[in-house]
N, C-alpha and C positions, 0 to 999 in steps of 0.2 A: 734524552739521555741514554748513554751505552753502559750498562755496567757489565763488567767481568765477574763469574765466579770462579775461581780455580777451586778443584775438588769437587765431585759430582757426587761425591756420600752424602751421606744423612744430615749434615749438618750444614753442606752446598746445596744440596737440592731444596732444603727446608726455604734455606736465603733466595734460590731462585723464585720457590714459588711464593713466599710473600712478596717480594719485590711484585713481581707480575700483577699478583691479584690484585694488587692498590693501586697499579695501571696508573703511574706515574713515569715508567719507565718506556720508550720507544723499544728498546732491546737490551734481554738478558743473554749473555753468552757462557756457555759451561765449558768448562775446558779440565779433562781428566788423562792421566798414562793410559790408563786403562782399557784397553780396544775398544771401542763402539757403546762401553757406557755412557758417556755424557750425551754423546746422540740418541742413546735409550732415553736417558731420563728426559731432555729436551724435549723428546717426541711425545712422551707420557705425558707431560707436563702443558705442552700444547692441544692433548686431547681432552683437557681438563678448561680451555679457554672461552667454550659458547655457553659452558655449566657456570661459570662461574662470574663470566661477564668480563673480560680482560681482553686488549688489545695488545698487549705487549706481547713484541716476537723472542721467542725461544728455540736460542741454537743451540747446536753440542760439538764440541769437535776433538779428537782424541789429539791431542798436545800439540795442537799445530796452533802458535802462538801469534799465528798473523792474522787470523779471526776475530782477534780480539783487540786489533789495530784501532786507535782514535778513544779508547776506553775513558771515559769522565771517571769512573770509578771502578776501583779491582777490589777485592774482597779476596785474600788468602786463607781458605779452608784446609788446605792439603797438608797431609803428615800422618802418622801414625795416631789413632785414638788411643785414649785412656781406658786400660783394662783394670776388673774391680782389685783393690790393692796398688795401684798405681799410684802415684803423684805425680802433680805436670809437670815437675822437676826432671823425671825421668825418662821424659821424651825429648830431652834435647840433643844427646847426640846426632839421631836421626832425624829430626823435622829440623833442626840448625841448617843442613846443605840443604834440605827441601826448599825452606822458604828462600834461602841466600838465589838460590836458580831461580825459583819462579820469580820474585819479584825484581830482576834484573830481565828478564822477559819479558815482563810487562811494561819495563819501562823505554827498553829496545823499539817498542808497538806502539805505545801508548806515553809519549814525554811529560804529556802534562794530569796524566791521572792522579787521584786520590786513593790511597792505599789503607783499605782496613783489616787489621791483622785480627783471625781466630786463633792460629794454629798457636797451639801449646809449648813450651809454658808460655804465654801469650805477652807476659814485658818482658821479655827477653825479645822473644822473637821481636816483637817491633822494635826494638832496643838496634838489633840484627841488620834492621831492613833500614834504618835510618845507613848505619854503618856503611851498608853494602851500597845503598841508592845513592847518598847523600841528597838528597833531596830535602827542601826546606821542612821545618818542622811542622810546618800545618797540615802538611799532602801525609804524612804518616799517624796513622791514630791505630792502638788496644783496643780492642769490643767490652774487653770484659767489665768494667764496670757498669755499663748500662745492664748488661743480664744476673748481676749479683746486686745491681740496687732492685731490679723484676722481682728477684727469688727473696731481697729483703722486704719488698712489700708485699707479697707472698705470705709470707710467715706473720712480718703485724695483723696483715688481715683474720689469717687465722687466730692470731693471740686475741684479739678483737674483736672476735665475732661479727665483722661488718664487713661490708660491699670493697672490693679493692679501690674501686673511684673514691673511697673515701679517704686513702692513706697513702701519704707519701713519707718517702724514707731515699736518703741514700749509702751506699754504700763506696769509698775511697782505698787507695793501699792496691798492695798489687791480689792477683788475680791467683791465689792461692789459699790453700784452707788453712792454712795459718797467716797469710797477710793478709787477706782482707778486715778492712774497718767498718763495717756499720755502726754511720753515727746514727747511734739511739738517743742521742738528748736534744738531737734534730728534727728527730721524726713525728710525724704529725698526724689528727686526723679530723678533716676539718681546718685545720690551723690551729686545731687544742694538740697538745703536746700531749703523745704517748700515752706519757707517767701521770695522764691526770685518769688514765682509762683502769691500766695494766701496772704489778707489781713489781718491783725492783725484779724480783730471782726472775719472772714470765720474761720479764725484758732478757734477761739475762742469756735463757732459754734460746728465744729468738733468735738473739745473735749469734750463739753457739750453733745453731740450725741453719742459720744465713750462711755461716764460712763451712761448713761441709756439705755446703747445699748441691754443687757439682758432684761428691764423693757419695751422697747418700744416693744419687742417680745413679753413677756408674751399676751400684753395689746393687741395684735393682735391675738394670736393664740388660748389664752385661756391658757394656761400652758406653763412651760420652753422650749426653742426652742432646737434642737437635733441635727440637720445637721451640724453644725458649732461646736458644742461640740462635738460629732461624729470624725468631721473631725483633733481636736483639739489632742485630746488624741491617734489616729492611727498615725497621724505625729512623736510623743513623744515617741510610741512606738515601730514604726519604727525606730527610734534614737536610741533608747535602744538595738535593734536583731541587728541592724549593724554596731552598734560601734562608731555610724558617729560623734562626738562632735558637732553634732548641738546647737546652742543657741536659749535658748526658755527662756522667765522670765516664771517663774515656782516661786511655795509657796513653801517655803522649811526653816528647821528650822536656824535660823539663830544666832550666837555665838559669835558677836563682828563684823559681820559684817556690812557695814551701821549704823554704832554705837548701833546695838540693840541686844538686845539678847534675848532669851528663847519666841520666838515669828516665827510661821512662815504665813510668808509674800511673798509677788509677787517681784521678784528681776532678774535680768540675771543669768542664768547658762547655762551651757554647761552639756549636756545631752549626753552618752554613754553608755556601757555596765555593768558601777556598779551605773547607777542611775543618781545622782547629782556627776558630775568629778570633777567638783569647780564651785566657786560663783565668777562672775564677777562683779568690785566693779567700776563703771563709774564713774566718777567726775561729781555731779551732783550744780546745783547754789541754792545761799540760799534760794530762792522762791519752787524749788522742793522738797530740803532739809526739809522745813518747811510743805509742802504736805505729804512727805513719814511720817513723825514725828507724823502730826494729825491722819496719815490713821492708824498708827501704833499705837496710844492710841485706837483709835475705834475699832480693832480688841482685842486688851489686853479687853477691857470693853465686848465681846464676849465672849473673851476667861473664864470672869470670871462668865459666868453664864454654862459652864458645871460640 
């Protein structure tokens, strides 16, 4: 398998290098504006390959998009990061023509790639990349909810004092700190539910903690955090090179499902070798329902300023 990463930052090189390590991948390719970064980081990254036990070849090449010719999978990292006080609202002006080029590039190279979108505000942009590509709606998928259900099992574990292999949780709605949903009455640990551990307000807590989970990074690091996005999108596509129908909520455009359409949004799917295999439609209660509903005008109000 060939994946593309466009964008050789922090939160590209993170995807290149778990891709590699899990050496599932034949070749990762970075591709940056940037002069002779991505061929830095590539080289860096390569020297990192007898340490860590990895066969995957790692190229770099400053925005020469023919490198990245035959691509099974591209991965759109590029745009401007999140500075502390930001919202990912606020980078659409500039990352909207970002992604609209590169992933008309990729597809110029690459006709029959699968396209996974980071770049911010992240359902819009995939929202963008449908528009722009038109390409079927399985080949374009949102990351973000696999790395916002990460950071909500994150926080159970903490409210829970227990091992994370003990707790699953997901998180739905779009990929902003006031649209995302963690379903908390889903969450599990064990298969015992939550609320048999932890207190209404703790739960409560949680989930307040889960939707500013990117924002309380920024506000730390200084810029978008990487390792957990990194880790986010290698998982995803890993799932893709192996077929595995994993279930990840992924932003994906949606057609009547969840009663919405021509909108893509953070939902359950199952994840495979052509992309999006189906959307899984959970029977969710009217108080969620009422959640997915707002996050999903906020996202259309997005949607209508590219």
């Amino acid at each position: 398998m060939k994946v593309t990463v466009v964008g050789a930052g922090a939160v590209g090189a993170s995807c290149a290098e778990y891709i590699a390590i899990k050496d599932f991948a034949s070749e990762v390719v970075l591709i940056d504006i940037k002069e002779g970064f991505a061929e830095g980081k590539a080289m860096d990254l390569m020297q990192t390959a007898s340490l860590n036990s990895f066969d995957t070849k790692i190229t770099g090449t400053t925005n020469d998009y023919s490198k990245t010719a035959n691509s099974d999978v591209a991965v759109i990292t590029s745009g401007i990061p999140r500075k502390p006080g930001m919202t990912r609202e606020e980078l659409i002006s500039t990352n909207a023509g970002i992604v609209k080029s590169v992933a008309e590039n990729l597809i110029k190279h690459s006709p029959n790639v699968i396209i996974i979108v980071v770049s911010n505000p992240m359902d819009t942009m995939t929202y963008l990349t449908h528009k722009a590509t038109g390409l079927p709606k399985n080949r374009i998928i949102g990351m973000g909810g696999a790395l916002d259900s990460a950071r909500f099992k994150y926080r159970l574990a903490e409210a829970l004092e227990a091992p994370i292999s003990d707790v699953d949780g997901m998180v739905i709605g779009g990929h902003s700190d006031t649209g995302m949903i963690p379903l908390t009455r889903l969450a599990t640990r064990n298969s015992v539910p939550v609320s048999k551990f932890i207190s209404e307000d703790r739960m409560e807590e949680v989930k307040l903690e889960t939707k500013v989970g990117g924002a309380t990074l920024t506000k730390l690091l200084g810029t978008s955090a990487w390792y957990a996005p990194g880790a986010a999108v290698s998982a995803m596509v890993q799932a893709i090179a192996l077929d595995s129908k994993k279930m990840f909520p992924c932003s994906c455009l949606l057609e009547g499902e969840y009663g919405l359409n021509d909108i893509c949004i953070g939902v359950p799917t199952i994840i495979g070798a052509n992309g999006v295999e189906s959307i899984v439609e959970i029977e969710l209660n009217d108080a969620e329902k009422a959640e997915l509903t707002s996050s999903a005008d906020a996202v259309r109000k997005t949607n209508g300023l590219i």
